[in-house]
C-alpha positions as CSV (number, residue, x, y, z in Angstrom):
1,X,124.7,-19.3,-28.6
2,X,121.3,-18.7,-27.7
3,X,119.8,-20.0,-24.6
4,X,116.8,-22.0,-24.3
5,X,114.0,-22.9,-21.4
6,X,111.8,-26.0,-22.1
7,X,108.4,-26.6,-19.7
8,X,106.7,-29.0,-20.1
9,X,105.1,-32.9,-18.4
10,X,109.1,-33.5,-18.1
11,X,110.7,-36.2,-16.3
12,X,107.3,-38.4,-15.1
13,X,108.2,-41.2,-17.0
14,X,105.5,-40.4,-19.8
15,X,106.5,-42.2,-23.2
16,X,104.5,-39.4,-25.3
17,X,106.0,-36.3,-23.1
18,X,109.7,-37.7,-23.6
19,X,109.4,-38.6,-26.7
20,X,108.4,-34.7,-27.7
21,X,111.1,-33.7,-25.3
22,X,113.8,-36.1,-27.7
23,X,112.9,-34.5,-31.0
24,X,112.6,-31.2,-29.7
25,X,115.9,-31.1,-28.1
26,X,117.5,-32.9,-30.6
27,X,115.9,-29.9,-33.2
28,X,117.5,-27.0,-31.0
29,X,121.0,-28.6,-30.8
30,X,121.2,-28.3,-34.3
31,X,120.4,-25.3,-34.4
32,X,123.5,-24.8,-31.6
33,X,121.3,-23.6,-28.8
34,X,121.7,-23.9,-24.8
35,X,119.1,-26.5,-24.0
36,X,117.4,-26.4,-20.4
37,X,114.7,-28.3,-19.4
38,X,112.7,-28.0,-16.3
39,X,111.9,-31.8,-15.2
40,X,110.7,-33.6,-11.9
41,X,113.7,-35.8,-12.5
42,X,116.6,-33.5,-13.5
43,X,119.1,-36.0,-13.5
44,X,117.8,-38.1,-15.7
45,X,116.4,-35.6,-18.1
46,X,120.2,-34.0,-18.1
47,X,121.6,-37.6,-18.2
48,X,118.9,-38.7,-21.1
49,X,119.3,-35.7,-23.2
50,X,122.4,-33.9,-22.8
51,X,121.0,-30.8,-21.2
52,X,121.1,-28.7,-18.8
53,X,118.0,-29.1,-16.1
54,X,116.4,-27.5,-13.0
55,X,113.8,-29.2,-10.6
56,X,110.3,-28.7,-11.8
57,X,109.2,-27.3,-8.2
58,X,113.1,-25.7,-7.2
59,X,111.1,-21.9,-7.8
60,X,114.7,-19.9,-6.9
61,X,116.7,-22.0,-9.9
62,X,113.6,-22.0,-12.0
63,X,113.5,-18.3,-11.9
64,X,117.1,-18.0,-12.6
65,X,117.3,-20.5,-15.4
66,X,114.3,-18.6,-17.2
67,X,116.3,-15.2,-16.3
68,X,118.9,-16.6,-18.3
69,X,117.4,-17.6,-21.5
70,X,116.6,-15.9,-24.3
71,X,113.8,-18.2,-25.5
72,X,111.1,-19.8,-23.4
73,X,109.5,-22.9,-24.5
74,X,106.7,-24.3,-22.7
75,X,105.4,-27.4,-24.6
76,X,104.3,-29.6,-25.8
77,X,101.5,-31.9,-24.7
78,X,98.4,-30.8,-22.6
79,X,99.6,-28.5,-20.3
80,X,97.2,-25.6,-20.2
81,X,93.9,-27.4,-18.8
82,X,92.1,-27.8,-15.1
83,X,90.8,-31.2,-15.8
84,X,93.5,-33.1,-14.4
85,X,94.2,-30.5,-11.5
86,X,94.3,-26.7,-11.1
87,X,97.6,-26.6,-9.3
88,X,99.3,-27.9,-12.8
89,X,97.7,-24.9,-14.7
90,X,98.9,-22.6,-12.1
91,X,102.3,-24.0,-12.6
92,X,102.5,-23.8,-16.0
93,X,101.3,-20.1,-16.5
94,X,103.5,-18.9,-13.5
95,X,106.1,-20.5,-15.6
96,X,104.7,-18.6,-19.0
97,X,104.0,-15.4,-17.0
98,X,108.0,-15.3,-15.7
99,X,109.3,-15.6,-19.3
100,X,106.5,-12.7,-19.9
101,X,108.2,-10.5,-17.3
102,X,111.7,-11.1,-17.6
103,X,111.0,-9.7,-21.7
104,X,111.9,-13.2,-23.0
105,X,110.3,-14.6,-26.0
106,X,107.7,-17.4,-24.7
107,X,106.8,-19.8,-27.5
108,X,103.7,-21.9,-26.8
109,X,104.3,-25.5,-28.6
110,X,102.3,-27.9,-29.9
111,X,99.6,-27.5,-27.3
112,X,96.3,-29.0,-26.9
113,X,94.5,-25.9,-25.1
114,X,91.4,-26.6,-22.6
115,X,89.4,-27.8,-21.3
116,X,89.7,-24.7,-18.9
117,X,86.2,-24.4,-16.4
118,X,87.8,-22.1,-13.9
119,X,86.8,-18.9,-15.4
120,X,89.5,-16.7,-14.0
121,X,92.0,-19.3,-14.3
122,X,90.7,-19.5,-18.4
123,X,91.0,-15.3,-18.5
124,X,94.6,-15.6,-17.0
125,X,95.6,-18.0,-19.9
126,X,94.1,-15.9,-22.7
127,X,95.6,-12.8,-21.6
128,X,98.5,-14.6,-21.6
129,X,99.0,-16.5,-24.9
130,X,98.3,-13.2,-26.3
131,X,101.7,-11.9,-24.9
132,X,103.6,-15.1,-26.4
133,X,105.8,-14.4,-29.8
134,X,104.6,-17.5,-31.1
135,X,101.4,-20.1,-30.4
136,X,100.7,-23.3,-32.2
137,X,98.4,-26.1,-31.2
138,X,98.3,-29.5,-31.9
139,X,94.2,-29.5,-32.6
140,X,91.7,-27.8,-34.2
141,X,89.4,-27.7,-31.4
142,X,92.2,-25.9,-29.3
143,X,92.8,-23.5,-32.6
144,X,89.2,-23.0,-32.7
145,X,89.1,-21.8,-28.9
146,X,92.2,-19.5,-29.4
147,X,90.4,-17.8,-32.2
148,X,87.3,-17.5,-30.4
149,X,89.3,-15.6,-27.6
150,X,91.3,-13.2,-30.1
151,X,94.7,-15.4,-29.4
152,X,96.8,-15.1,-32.8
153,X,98.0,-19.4,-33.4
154,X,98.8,-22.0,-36.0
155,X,97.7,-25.4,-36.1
156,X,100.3,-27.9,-36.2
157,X,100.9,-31.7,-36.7
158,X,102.4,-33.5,-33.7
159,X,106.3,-33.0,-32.9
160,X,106.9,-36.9,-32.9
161,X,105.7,-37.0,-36.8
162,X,109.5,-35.9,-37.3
163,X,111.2,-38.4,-35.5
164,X,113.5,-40.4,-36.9
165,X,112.8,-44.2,-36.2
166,X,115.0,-47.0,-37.4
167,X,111.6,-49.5,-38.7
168,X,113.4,-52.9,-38.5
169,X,111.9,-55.9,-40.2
170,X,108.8,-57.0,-38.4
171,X,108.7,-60.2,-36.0
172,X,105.7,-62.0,-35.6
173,X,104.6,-60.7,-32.7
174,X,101.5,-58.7,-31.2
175,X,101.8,-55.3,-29.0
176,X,99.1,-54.5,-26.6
177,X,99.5,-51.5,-24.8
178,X,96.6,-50.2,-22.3
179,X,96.1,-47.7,-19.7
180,X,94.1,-46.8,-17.0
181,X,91.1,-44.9,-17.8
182,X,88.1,-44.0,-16.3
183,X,86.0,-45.6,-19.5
184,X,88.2,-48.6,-19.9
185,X,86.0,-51.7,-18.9
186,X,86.7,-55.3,-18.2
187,X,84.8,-56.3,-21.2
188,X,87.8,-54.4,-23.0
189,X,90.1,-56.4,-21.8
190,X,88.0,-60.2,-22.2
191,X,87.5,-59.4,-25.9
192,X,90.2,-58.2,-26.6
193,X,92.4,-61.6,-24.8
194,X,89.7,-63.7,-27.1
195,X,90.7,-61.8,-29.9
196,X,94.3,-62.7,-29.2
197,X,93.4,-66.3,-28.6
198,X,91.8,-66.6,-31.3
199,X,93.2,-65.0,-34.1
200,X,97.2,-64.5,-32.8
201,X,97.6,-67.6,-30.8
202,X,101.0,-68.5,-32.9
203,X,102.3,-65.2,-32.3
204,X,104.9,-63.7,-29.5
205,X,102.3,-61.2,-27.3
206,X,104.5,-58.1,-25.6
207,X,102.7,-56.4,-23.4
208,X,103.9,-52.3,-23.5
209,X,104.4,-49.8,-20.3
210,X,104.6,-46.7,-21.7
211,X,103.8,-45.1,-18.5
212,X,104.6,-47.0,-14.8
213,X,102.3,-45.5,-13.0
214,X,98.9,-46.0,-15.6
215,X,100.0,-49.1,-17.6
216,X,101.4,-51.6,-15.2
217,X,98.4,-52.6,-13.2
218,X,96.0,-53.0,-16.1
219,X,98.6,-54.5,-18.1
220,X,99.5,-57.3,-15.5
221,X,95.8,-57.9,-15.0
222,X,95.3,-58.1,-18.9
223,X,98.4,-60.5,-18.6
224,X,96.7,-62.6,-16.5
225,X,93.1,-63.2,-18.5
226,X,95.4,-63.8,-21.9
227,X,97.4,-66.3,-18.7
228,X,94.2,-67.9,-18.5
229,X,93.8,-68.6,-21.8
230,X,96.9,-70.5,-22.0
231,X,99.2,-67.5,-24.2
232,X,101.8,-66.2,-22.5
233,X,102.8,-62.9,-22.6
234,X,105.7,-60.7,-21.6
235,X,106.3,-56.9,-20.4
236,X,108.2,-54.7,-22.5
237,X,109.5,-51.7,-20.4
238,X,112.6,-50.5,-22.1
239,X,113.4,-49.3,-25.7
240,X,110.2,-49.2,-26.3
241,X,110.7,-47.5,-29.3
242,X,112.5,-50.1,-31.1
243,X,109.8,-52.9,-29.3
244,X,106.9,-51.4,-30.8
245,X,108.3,-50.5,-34.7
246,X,109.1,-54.1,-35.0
247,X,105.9,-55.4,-34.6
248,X,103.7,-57.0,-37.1
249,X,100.2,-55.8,-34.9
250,X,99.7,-53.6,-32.0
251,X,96.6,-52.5,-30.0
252,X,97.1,-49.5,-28.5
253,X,95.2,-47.0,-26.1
254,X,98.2,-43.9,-26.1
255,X,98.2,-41.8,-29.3
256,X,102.3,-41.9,-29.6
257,X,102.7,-45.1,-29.4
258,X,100.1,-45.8,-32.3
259,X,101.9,-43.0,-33.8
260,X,105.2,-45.0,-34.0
261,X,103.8,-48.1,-35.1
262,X,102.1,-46.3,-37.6
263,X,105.2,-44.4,-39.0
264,X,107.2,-47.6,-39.5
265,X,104.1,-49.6,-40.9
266,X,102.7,-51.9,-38.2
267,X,99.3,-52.8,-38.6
268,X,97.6,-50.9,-35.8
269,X,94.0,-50.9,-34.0
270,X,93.3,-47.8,-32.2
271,X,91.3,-48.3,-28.5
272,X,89.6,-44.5,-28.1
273,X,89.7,-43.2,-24.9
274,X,90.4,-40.0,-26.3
275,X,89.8,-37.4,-29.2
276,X,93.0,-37.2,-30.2
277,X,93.2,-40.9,-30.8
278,X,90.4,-41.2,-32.6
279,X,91.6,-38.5,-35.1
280,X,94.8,-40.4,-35.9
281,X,92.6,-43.7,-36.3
282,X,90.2,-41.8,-38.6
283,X,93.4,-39.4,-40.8
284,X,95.4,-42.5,-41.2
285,X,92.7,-45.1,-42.0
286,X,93.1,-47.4,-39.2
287,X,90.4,-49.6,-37.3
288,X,89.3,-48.4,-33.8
289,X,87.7,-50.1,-31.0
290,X,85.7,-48.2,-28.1
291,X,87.1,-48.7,-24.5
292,X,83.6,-50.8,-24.3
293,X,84.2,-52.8,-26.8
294,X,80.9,-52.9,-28.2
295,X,81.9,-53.4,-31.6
296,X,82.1,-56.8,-33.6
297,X,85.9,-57.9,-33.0
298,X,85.7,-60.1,-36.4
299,X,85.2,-57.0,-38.3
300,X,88.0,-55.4,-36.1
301,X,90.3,-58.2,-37.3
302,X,89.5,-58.1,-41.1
303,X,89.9,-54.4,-41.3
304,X,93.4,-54.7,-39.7
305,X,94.3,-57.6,-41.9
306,X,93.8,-55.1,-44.8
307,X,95.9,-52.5,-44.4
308,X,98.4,-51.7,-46.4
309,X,101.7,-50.8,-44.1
310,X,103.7,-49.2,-46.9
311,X,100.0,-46.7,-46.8
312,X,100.4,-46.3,-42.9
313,X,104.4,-45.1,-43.5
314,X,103.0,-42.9,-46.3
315,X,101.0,-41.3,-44.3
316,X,103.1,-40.4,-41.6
317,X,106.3,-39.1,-43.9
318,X,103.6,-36.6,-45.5
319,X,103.1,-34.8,-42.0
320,X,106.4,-33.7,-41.0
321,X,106.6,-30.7,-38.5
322,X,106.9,-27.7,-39.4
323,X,109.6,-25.9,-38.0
324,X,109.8,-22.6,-40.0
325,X,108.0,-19.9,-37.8
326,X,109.7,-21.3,-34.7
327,X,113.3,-21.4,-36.0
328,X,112.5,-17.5,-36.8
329,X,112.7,-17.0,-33.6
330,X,116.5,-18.3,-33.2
331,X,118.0,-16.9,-36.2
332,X,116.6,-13.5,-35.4
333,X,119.1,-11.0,-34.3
């Protein structure tokens, strides 16, 4: 049985993270390998998954578990960037750089690369991804980047395109799920209530934490303009999954839950607070709104009246990933 590592953004509480972390895990079980995964929470990773897990930060069972393996996986998500702090980089190519040493096979997966503006922290990466067996990126920008620096990788679509979701038979009801972001603006959040008034008034409103720490506060406030309107609304914390593919609309700020909704047809409007969900609005055809909301919310409304959910699930079931380089690496003797 071969033995697997997994590094990643594990065990934060991040719906998009874990929901990677699910289809990849469930992908190597099948293909009867020893799963570890190195998480801030280990016990619930082990206890969510069925794996084996190590602390994040416990360095002398980190460096045995990678040791150990035979495979090192260290994706997927954004993992390799100094935007959101230079100590996480650090991290995550010590992590790379042990697999390097101990001769294991370090697979880089489904990684949006960059932005990188420590230069010596950038030239540590390059060097290296160039050492990995196998690099694939989620993005053409990050493919673009690799190329530019010599790095041999693949594009590929996102890991959560091959999840398996049970689509049950949409309620009438109305997901909004925000975040906090630097660009997200209280004008956001009064259009978007009027909206709601307005047009969805007879419909059930769920309010979605994907993400404790970013989505409650905003969320609550949200709750309480839409409270001021006379809708109620509720929070939707747990199987969030199964919340948000039975919904007949959702607005949404994170790109896997519009990915969901998307993939079991609910009629979806994209709020772009980043690149990567404005891609999937623009690929799959679905209206977006700016975290400004400067644009007219009537149009907004009649484009996501039009869609065509049995188009949104055709979409998604033509982008499943592809697993064929990286299962190389398992069946090779």
């Amino acid at each position: 049985m071969s033995k697997a590592v997994i590094s990643g953004y594990y065990g934060f509480g991040n719906f998009g993270d874990e929901t990677i972390l699910s289809v990849l895990t469930q992908h190597l079980k099948e293909k009867n390998v020893d799963v570890t995964v190195l998480s801030s929470n280990p016990e619930f990773t082990a206890r969510n998954y069925s794996v084996n897990s190590v602390k994040s930060f416990d360095i002398k069972n980190v460096i045995k578990a990678v040791s150990n393996c035979d495979i090192l996986i260290s994706g997927g998500g954004s993992l390799l960037q100094d935007v959101t702090s230079l100590k996480s980089l650090v991290y995550y190519c010590f992590i790379i750089a042990l697999g390097i040493l101990f001769g294991k096979k370090v697979i880089i997966f489904a990684q949006g690369i960059g932005p990188i503006n420590n230069r010596l922290a950038c030239a540590v990466v390059i060097n290296l991804l160039k050492q990995c067996k196998i690099v694939t990126v989620r993005d053409e920008k990050s493919l673009e980047f690799l190329k530019k620096h010599n790095v041999n990788a693949f594009q590929v679509c996102d890991p959560v395109y091959s999840l398996n979701i049970n689509c049950t038979q949409a309620e009438s009801a109305v997901g909004v799920q925000l975040r906090d972001f630097k660009t997200v603006n209280y004008n956001l959040l009064q259009k978007l209530a009027l909206l709601i008034k307005n047009k969805f008034s007879d419909k059930k409103i769920k309010l979605f934490v994907l993400q404790k720490a970013y989505d409650l506060e905003i969320l609550s406030k949200f709750g309480e303009i839409l409270n001021s309107y006379g809708i109620i609304s509720e929070i939707v914390t747990d199987d969030l999954i199964n919340e948000l593919s039975s919904l007949e609309y959702l607005f949404a700020m994170r790109f896997h839950a519009i990915l969901c909704a998307i993939k079991c047809g609910v009629k979806t409007c994209a709020i772009n607070y980043d690149i990567k969900v404005e891609n999937l609005a623009k690929e799959s055809g679905i209206p977006m709104i700016s975290c400004d909301a400067h644009e007219n919310t009537e149009e907004i409304y009649q484009k996501l009246q039009n869609l065509n959910p049995q188009n949104l699930i055709d979409f998604a079931n033509g982008k499943l990933f592809d697993w064929s380089e990286f299962d190389k690496l398992f069946t090779a003797e």
